[in-house]
N, CA and C of each residue as an Amber inpcrd file, in Angstrom:
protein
   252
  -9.5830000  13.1690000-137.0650000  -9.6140000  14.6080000-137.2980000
 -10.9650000  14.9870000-137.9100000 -11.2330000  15.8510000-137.5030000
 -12.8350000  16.6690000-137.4560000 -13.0230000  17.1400000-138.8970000
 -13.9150000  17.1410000-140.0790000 -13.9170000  17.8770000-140.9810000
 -14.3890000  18.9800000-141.1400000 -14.1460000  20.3310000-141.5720000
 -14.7280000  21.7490000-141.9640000 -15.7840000  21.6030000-142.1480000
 -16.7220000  22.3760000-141.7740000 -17.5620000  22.2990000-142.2520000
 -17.6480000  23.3270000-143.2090000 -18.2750000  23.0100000-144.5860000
 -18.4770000  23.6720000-145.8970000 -19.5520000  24.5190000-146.0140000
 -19.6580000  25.7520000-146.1500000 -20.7830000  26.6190000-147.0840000
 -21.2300000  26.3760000-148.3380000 -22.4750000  26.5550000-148.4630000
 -23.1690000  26.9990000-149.4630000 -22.9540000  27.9500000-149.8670000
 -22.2630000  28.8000000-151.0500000 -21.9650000  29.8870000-151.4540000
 -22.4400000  30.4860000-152.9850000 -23.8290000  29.4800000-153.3440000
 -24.3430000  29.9930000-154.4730000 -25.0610000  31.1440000-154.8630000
 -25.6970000  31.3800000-153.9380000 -26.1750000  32.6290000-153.6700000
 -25.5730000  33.7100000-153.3800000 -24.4030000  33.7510000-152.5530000
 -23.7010000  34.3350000-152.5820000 -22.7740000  35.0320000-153.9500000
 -22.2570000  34.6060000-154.7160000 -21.9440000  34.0720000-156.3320000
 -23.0740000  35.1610000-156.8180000 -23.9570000  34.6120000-156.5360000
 -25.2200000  35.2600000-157.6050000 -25.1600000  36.6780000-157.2440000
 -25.1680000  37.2130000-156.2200000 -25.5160000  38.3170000-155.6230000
 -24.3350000  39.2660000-155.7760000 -22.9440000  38.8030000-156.0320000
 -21.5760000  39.2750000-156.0460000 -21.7670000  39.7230000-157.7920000
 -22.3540000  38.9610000-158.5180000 -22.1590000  39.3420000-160.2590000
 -23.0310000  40.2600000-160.0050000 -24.6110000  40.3790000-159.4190000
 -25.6150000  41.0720000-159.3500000 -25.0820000  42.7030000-159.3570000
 -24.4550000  42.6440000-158.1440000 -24.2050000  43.9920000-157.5950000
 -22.6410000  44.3510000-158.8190000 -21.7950000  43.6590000-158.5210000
 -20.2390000  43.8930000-158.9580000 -19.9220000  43.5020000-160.4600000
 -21.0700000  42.5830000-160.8370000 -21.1880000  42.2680000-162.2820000
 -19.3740000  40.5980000-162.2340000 -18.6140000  41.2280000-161.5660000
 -17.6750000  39.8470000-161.8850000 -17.4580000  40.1630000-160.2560000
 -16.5060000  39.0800000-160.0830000 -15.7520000  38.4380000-158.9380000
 -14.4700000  39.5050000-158.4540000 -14.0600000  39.8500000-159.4050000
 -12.5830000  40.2550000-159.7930000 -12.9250000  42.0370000-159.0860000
 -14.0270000  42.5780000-159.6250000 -14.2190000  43.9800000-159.3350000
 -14.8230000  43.7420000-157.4290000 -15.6410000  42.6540000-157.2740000
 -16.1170000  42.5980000-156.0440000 -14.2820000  42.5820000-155.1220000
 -13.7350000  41.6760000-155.6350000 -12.7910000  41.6880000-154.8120000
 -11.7920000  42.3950000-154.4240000 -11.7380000  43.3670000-155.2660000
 -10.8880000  45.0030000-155.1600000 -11.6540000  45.5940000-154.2150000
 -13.0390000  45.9020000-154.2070000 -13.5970000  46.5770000-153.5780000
 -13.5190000  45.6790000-152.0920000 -13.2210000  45.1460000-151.4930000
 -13.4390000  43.8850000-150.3930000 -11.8050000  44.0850000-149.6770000
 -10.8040000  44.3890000-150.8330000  -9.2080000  44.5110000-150.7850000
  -8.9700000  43.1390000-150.7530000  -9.2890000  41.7880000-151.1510000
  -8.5040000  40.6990000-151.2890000  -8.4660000  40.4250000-152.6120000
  -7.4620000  39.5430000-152.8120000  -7.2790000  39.0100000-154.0000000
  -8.3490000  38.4560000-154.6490000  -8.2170000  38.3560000-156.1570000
  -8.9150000  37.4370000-156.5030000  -9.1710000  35.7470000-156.3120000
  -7.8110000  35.7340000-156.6180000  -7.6480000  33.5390000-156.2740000
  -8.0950000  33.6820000-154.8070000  -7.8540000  34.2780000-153.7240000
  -8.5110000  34.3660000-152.3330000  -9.7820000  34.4920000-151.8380000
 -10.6650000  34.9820000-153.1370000 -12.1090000  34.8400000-152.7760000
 -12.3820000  33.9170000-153.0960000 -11.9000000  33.4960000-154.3850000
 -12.2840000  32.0890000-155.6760000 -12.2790000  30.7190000-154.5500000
 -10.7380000  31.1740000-153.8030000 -10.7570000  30.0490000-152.5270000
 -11.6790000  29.7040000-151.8650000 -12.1100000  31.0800000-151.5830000
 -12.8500000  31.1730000-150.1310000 -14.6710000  30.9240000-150.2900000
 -14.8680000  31.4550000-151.4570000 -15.8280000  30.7480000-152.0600000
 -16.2130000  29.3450000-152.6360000 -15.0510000  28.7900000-152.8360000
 -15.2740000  27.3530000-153.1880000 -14.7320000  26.5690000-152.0960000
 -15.1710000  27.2370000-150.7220000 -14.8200000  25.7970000-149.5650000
 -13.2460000  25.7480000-149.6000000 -11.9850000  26.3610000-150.4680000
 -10.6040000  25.9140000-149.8200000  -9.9780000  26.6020000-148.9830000
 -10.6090000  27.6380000-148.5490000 -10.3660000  28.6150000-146.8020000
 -11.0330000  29.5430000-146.4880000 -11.2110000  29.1130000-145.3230000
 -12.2860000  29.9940000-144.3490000 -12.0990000  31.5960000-144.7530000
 -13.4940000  31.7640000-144.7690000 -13.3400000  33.1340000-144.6590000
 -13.4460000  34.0580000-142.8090000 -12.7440000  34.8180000-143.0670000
 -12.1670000  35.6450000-141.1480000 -13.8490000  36.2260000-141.6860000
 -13.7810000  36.9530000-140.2310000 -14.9990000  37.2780000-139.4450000
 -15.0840000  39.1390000-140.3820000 -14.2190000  39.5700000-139.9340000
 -13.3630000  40.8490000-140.7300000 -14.1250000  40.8730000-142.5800000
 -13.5120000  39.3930000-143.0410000 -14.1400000  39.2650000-144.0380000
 -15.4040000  40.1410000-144.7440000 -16.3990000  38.3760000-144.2090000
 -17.6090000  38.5940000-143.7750000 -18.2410000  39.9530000-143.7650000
 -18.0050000  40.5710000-142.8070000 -18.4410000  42.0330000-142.6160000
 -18.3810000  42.8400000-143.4520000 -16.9870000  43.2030000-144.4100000
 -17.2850000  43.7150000-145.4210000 -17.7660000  43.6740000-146.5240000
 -17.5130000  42.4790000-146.7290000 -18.9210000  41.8680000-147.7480000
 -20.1500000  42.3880000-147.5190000 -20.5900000  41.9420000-146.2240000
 -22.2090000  42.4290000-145.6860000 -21.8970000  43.4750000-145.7440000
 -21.3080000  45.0890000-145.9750000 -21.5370000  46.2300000-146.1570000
 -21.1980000  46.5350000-147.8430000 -20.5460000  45.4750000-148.4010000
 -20.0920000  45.9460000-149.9990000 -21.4580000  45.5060000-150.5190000
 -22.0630000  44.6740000-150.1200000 -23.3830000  43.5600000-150.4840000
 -24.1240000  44.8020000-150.5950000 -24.3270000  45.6160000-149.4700000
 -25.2560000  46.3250000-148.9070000 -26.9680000  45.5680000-148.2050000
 -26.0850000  44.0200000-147.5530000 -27.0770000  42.8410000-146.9650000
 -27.9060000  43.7730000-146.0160000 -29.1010000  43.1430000-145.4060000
 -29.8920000  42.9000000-144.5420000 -29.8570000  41.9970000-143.7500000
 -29.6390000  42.2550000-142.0280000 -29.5380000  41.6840000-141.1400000
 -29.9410000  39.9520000-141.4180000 -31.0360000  40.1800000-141.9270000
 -31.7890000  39.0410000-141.9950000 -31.2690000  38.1370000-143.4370000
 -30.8370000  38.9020000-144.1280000 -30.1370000  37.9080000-145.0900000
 -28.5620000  37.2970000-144.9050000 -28.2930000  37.6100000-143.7120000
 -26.9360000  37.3300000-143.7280000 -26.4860000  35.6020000-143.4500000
 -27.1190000  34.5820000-142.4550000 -27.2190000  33.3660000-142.6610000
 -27.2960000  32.9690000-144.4500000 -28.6350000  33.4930000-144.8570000
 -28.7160000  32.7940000-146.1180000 -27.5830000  32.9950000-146.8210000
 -26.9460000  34.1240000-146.9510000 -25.5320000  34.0480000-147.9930000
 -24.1370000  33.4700000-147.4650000 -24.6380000  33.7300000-146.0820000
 -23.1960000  32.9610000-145.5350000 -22.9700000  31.5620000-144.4170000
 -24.0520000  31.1050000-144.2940000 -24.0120000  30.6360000-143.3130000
 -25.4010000  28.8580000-143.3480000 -25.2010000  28.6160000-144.6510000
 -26.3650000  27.9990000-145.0430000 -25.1940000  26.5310000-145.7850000
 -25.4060000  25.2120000-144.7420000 -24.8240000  24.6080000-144.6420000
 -24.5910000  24.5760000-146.4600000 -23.3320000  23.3910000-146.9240000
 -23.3940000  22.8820000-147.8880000 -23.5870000  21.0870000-148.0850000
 -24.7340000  20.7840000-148.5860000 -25.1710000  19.4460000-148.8630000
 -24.5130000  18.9830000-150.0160000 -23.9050000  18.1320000-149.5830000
 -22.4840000  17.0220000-150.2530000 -23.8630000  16.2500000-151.2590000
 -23.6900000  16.0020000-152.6460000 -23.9570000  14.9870000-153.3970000
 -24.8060000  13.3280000-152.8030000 -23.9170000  12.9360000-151.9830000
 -23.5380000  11.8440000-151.6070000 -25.0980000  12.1710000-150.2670000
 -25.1200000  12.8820000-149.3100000 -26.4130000  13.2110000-148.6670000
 -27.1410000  13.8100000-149.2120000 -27.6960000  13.9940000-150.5460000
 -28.8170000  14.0790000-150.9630000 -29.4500000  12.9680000-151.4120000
 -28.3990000  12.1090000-152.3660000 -28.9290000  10.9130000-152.3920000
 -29.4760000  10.1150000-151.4310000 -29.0980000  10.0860000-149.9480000
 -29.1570000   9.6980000-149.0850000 -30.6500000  10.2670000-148.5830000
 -31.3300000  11.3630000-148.9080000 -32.3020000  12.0150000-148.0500000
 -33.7930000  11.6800000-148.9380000 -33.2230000  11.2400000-150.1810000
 -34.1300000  11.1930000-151.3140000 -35.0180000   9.7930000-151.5820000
């Protein structure tokens, strides 16, 4: 069986306190739960496409930033050591 592949979602994080100051207010404004972003941000379920999108309009992103916050693999511990 195939593994998920994981996001990088630090930047993302950063940019969510930036604008929304916590997690909790971003995620009202988004309409999901809190534990459902917390999830979805820490790699334990995908975020839908639907998602995504409103984020990139709550964000108020740029076309061009949208890979970097969402779409920017996550490097496991274990392959960095490996690259180093």
């Amino acid at each position: 069986m195939k593994n998920k592949m994981k996001w990088e979602y630090s930047k993302l994080k950063g940019k969510i306190k930036e604008v929304y100051d916590t997690q909790e207010a971003f995620s009202r404004k988004i309409g999901l739960s809190t534990t459902s972003l917390n999830y979805k941000l820490n790699n334990q379920i995908q975020f839908r496409q639907e998602e995504i999108y409103s984020m990139i309009n709550a964000l108020s992103l740029e076309e061009g930033e949208i890979k970097l916050y969402f779409f920017t693999p996550l490097v496991e511990k274990t392959q960095q050591n490996k690259s180093a």
